[in-house]
N, C-alpha and C positions, 0 to 999 in steps of 0.2 A: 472428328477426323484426327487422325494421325501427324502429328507433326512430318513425316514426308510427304502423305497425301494434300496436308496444305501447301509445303512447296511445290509439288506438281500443280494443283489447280491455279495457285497467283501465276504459274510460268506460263501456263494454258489461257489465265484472263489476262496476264499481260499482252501474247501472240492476239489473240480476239480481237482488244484493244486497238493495238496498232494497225493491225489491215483493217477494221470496219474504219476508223480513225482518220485514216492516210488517207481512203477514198473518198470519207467525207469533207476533206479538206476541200475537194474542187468544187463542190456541189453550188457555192454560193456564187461562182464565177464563172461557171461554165454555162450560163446563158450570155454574157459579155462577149468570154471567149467566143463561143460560136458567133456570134454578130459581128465577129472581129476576122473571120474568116468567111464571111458572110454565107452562113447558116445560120437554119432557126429551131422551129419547135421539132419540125420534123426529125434532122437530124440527133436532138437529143432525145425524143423519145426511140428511134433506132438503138441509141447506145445502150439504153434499158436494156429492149428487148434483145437484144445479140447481146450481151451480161449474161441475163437469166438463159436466153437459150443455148449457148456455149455451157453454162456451169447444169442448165437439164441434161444436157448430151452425156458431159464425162461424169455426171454423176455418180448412177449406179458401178462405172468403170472404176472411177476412185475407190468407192465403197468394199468392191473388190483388193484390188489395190493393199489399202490399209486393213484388210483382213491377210492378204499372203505376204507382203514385206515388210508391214510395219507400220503403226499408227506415226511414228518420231519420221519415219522416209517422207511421208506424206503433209506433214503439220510442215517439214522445210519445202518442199519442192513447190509446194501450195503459196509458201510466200513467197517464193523465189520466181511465181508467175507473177503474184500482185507485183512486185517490184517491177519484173521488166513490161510489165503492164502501164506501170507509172512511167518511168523512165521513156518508151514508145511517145507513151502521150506529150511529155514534156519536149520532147526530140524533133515534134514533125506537128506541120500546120495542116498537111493534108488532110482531108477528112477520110480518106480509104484508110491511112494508116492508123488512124483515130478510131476508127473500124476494126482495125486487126488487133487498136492495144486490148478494144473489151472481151474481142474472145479472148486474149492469152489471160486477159482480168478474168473472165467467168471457169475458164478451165484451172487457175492457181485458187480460186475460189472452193471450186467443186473439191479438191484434194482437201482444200485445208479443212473445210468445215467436218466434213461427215468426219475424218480422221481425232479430230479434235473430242467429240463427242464422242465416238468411240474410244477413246484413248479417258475418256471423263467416265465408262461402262467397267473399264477394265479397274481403274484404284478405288472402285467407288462400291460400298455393299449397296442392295436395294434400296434402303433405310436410309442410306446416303446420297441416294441418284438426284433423288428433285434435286436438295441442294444443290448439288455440284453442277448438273444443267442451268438450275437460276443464276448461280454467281457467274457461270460464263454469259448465258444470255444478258447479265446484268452488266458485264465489260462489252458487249455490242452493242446493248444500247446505252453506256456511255459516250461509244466512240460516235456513236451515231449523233449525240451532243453535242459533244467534243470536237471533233472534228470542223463540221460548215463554220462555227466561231472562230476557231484556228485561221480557217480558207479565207475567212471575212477579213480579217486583220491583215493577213501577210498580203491578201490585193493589193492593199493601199503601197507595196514595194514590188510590183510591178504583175501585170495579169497572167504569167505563166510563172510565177513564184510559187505558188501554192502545190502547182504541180509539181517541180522541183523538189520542194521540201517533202513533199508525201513520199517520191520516190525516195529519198535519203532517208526518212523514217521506216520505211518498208524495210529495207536494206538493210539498217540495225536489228529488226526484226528478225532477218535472219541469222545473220550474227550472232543472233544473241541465242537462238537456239538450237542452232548450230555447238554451242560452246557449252550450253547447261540444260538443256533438253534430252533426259534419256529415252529408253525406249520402254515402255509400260511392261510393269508385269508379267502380266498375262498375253499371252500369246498362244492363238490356234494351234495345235500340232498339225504335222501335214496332213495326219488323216482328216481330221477335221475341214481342211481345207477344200477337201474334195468338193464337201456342200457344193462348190461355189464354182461350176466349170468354165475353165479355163476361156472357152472360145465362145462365150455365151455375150452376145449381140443387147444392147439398152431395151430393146423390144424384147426381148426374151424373160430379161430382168423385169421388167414392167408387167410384162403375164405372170412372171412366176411370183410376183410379189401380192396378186391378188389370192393367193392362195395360203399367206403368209396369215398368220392371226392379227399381225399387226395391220392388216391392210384396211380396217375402216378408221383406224388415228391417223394412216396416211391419207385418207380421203378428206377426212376432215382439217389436216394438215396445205392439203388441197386450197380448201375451201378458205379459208382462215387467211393465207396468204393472197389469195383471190379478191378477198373482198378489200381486206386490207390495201394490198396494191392499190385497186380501183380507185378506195377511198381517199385516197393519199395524193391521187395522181391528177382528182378534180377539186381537191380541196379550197386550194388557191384561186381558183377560177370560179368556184362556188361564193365562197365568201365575197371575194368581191363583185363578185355581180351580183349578188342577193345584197349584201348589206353594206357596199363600199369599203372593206377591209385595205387599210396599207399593209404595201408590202411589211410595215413593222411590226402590223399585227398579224401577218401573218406567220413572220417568223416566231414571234412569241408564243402561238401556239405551235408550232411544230417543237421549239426548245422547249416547251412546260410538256408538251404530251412523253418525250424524251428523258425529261427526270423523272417523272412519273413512274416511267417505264422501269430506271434503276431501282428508285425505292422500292416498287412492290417486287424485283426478281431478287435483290438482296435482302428483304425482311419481312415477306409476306408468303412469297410462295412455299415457303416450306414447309410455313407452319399452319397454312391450312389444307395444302397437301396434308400433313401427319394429322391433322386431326379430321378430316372429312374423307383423305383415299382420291386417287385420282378419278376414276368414275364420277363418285358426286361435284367432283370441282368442275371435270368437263361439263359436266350438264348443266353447273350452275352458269358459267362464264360465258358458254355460248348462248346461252337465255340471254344472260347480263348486254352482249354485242347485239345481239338482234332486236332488244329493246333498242340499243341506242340507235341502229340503223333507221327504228321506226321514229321514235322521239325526232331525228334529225331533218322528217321531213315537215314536220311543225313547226322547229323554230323558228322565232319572230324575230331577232336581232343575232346580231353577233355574239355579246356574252354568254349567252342561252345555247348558242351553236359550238361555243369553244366548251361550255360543261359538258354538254352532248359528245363530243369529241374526246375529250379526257377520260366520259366513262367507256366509250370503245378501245381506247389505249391500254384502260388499265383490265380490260376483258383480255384482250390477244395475251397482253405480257404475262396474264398468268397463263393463260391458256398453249403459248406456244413451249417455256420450261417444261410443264405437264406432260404436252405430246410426246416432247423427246425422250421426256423418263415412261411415259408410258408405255413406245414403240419400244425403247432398250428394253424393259423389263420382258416385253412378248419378243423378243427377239435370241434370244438363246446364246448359241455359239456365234451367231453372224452377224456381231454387233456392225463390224462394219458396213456391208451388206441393208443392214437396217438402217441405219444411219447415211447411206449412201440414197438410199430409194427416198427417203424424207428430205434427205437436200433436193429430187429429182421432183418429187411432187410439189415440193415447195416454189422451184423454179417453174413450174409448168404453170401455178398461180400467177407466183410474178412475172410471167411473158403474156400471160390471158389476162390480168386485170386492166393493166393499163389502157394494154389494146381496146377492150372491149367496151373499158369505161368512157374512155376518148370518143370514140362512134355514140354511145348512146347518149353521152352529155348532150352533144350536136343534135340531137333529136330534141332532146325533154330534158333541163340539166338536171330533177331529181331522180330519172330514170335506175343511174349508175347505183343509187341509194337504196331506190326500188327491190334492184335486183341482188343487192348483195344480202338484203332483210329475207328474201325469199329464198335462196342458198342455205341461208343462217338456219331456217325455219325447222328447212328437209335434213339440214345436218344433225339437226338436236334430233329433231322425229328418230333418224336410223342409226344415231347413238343410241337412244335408250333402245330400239330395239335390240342393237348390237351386244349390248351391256347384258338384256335380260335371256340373251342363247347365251351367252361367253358364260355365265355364271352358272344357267341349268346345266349345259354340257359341261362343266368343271363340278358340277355337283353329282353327274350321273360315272363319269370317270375316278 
């Protein structure tokens, strides 16, 4: 890369950083909090889903968006929600208006992300996309790190601290690219723009995206986010009821699956992207997850369960960098658009897993684990078919 292309992508993983970062901050307190307002599980798995389901709505809208005014409009306005997102939270006990801060959280979400990726399509040749996808995916899942340690610490100076401080990190956020944030390169002409009609409805966007070539990376996209959610969302409740986990070893495996996550997005994905191609890596990674889904219904102890774990961590982290450079590259002029439907499929995972995993723990607890292996299974199965038309029809064209 270019010495300007490097400073746009640090300005890009620093923005990443800070909003995945900020919200991670409350993660470790806001079961307290809610108990302190007396709420419990319920209302924090609501906050989940009204998150993801606000940032599913204006998804494809955003995607739009940062295709006609601008990747740089979008990357600020985007944090300018998570801010008053935080700020909402920190201001009011209520639970309705705790309510209101996640949609303005999911909809400054929905802007910033697909914008960001987009804006990562535009300084980036093909030959460069993984990369640039991994180091930012590798700055959110730092923040995803980073962050709940941060939240853990500032508790101990008072239980609405954390929130405060997120809001004021947000804030510099925008600030700050506000001030050294240009606007990418490349930009649609108006003709081009037309692609993308004006008055066209998230349903519309969603039919006309299955006709898109990138539409079975978004499925798997889907998929990937689904199971992941799920798994994530019974984790805690898994381990300790199967093998008496503390909470401190639970935390430790969420912060090890989390480094994990940065090492292979900054020094692995790229370079087995370049030397395998994205195709062989999807098929390998998603094998690599649905093994672990299956292995994890065997485990006998803990330790056994947290290696199981790691090697499902370190499947997605390649696998989700991959998607995004995969969909970019099938996406043409409408990087936005592309990247906009991938945040939407993405959210539609994360509002279905939890839900779903939640219900079926309460049945069978290895139920959630069942079905994410069998998801896994059908996703690899209709990649490789997908793989093997995409290639003859690009061979007969």
């Amino acid at each position: 890369m270019t010495a300007d292309q490097r400073k746009k992508m640090v300005i890009l993983m620093i923005n990443m950083f800070i909003a995945i970062g900020s919200f991670g901050i409350i993660i470790p307190i806001l079961p307290a909090y809610l108990a302190s307002i007396n709420q419990g599980g319920t209302a924090a798995g609501l906050m989940i889903a009204i998150f993801a389901g606000s940032q599913l709505v204006f998804s494809p809208i955003a995607g739009k968006w940062a295709d006609q005014y601008g990747r740089r409009k979008m990357i600020i306005y985007g944090l300018a929600g998570l801010t008053l997102s935080m700020f909402v939270f920190y201001g009011f006990d209520s639970i309705w208006w705790l309510y209101a801060s996640r949609v303005i959280g999911g909809i400054g979400a929905a802007l910033l992300i697909p914008a960001i990726f987009a804006y990562i399509a535009d300084i980036t040749t093909l030959d460069q996309r993984a990369k640039g996808n991994s180091l930012v995916s590798a700055a959110m899942s730092l923040g995803i790190v980073i962050g709940p340690g941060i939240g853990g610490f500032l508790a101990d100076y008072g239980l609405k601290t954390p929130f405060l401080i997120s809001a004021v990190v947000s804030l510099v956020a925008v600030i700050f690219s506000v001030a050294v944030l240009k606007e990418s390169a490349a930009k649609l002409a108006s003709g081009d723009r037309g692609a993308v009609k004006d008055d066209e409805s998230m349903i519309r966007k969603i039919f006309r995206s299955v006709k898109m070539p990138f539409f079975i990376p978004l499925v798997i996209t889907l998929v990937m986010s689904f199971g992941l959610m799920a798994y994530e969302s019974v984790l805690g409740l898994y381990v300790d009821n199967q093998y008496g986990a503390t909470p401190q070893e639970i935390a430790l495996m969420v912060t090890t699956t989390g480094i994990v996550s940065v090492i292979v997005q900054l020094f692995i994905v790229d370079r087995v992207v370049r030397r395998f191609g994205e195709g062989t890596v999807l098929n390998i990674f998603l094998g690599v997850a649905a093994i672990g889904f299956l292995l994890s219904l065997f485990a006998t102890n803990y330790s056994l369960f947290f290696g199981i774990t790691l090697l499902i961590f370190l499947a997605t982290s390649i696998l989700r960098p991959v998607l995004n450079t995969l969909i970019s590259k099938l996406a043409g002029d409408e990087q936005g658009f592309a990247m906009g439907m991938n945040n939407a499929y993405m959210s539609i995972g994360n509002v279905l897993g939890p839900t779903l995993a939640g219900t079926l723990y309460d049945i069978q607890i290895t139920y959630p684990f069942m079905l994410g292996l069998v998801l896994l299974v059908l996703t690899l199965l209709t990649t490789m078919v997908w793989q093997r038309r995409y290639l003859k029809q690009n061979a007969v064209n």
